[in-house]
N, C-alpha and C positions, 0 to 999 in steps of 0.2 A: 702613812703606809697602808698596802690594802695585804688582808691575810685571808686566807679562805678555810676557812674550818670544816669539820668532817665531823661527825657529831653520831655514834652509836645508842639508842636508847631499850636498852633488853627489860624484860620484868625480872624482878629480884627470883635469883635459886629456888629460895623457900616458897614459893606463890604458884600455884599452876599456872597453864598457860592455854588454854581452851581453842584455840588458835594452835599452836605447838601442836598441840595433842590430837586435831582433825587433820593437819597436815602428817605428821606422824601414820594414824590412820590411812590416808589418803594412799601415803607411800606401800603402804602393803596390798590393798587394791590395784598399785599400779606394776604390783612384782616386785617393787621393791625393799621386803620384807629387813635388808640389812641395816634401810635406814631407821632411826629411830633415835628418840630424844629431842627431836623436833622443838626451841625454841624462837616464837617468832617477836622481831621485834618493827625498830623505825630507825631509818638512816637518814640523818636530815645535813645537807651541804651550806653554809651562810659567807656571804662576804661581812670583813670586819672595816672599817677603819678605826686606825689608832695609832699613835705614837713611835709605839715598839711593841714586843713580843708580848711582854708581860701587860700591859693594859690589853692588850687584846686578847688573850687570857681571861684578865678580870672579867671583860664582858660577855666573852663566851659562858662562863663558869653563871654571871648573873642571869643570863638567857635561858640554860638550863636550869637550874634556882628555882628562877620565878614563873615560867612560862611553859619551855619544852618537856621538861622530865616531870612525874609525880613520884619526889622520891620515897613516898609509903609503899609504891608499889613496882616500883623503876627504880633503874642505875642505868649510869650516864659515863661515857667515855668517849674523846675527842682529840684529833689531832691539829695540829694548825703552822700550818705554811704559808710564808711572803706569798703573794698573787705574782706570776710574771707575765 
């Protein structure tokens, strides 16, 4: 089976966000003074094959693990749907 995952990667709460905080900025120069709190992150889309749900799972979870996310400074959250 092929599933296609959705893959959010933000920086941890605790951590600024230097990015966040110029886009933030940015918004008040543009007028738009209401925005504000400005977290930026990465949104990554993957095809899986695998079995079933749950191994394809396992591999997303090892993808983020070892590769996509730095969980010292990142957190990681994903959705994952059959391909049709």
């Amino acid at each position: 089976m092929k599933f296609k995952a959705e893959i959010d990667i933000m920086p941890l709460e605790a951590l600024l966000d230097p990015q966040g905080k110029a886009v933030s900025g940015a918004m008040k120069n543009l007028g738009l003074p209401e925005i504000s709190g400005v977290r930026v992150g990465k949104h990554i889309t993957l095809q899986v094959e695998a079995d079933d749900k749950k191994s394809a799972e396992q591999k997303v979870e090892q993808a983020c693990r070892q590769l996509l996310c730095n969980e010292i400074m990142e957190f990681y959250r994903y959705s994952l749907a059959p391909e049709k």
